[in-house]
N, C-alpha and C positions, 0 to 999 in steps of 0.2 A: 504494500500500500504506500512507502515512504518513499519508494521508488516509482511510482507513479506518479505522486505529486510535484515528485521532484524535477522529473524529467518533462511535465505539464508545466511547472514553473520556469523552467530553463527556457523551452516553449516559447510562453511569452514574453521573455525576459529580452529572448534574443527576436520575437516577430515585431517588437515592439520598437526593438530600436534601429531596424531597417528600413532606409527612406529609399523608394522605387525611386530609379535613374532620373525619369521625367519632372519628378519634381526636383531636380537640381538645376536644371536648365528651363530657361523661359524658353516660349513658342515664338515661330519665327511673327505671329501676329501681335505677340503684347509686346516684340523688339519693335515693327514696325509703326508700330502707335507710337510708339516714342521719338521716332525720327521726324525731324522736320526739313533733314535734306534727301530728294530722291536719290534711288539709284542713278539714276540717270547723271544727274550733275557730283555725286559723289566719283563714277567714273571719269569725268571731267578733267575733276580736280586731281585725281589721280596722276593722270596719263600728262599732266602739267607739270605736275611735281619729279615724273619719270616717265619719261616718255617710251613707251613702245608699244607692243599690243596686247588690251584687256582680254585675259582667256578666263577669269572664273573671279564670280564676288559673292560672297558671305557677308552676313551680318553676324553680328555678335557682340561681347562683352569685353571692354580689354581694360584693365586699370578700373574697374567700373564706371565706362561709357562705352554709349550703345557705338557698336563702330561696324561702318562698311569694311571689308576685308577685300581690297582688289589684286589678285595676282596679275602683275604684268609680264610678256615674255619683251626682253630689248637682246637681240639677236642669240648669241648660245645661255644668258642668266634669266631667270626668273626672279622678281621683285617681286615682296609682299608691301602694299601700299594701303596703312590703315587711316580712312577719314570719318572723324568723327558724325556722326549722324545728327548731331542736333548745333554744330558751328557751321560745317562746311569745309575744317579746317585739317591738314595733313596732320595728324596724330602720332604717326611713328612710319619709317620704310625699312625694310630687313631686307 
């Protein structure tokens, strides 16, 4: 019996403090409520800051701000060019 409870308590011990994947990450709809620059002119601003051609863009969280994520390719390197979604402003390039 003590080993029933026990192992029922472990149970919840451990269902209780596992938080499903999805709630660790916002959805790409409560990111875009937040933005006040489109993709569109966040591409822009990109390809300004580094020029070459936009192949793939993400949004996301970086430093906690909402940020467009645009990979550029400028002849053999791929650039990562992050603008902020609610300035319009180059945020960070890797």
């Amino acid at each position: 019996m003590k080993k029933k409870l026990l192992s029922v308590g472990v149970a919840l011990v451990i269902g209780g403090t596992v938080v499903p994947a999805w709630a660790l990450f916002e959805t790409d709809r409560a990111l875009s409520e937040k933005a006040s620059v489109s993709m569109v002119e966040a591409i822009k601003t990109a390809v300004q800051a580094r020029p070459g051609k936009p192949v793939e863009v993400n949004m996301g969280k970086d430093d906690g701000r909402v940020v467009y994520k645009i990979e550029i390719i400028d002849g053999k390197h791929t650039h990562k060019v992050y603008v902020d979604a609610m300035t319009g402003q180059v945020h960070e390039i890797k």
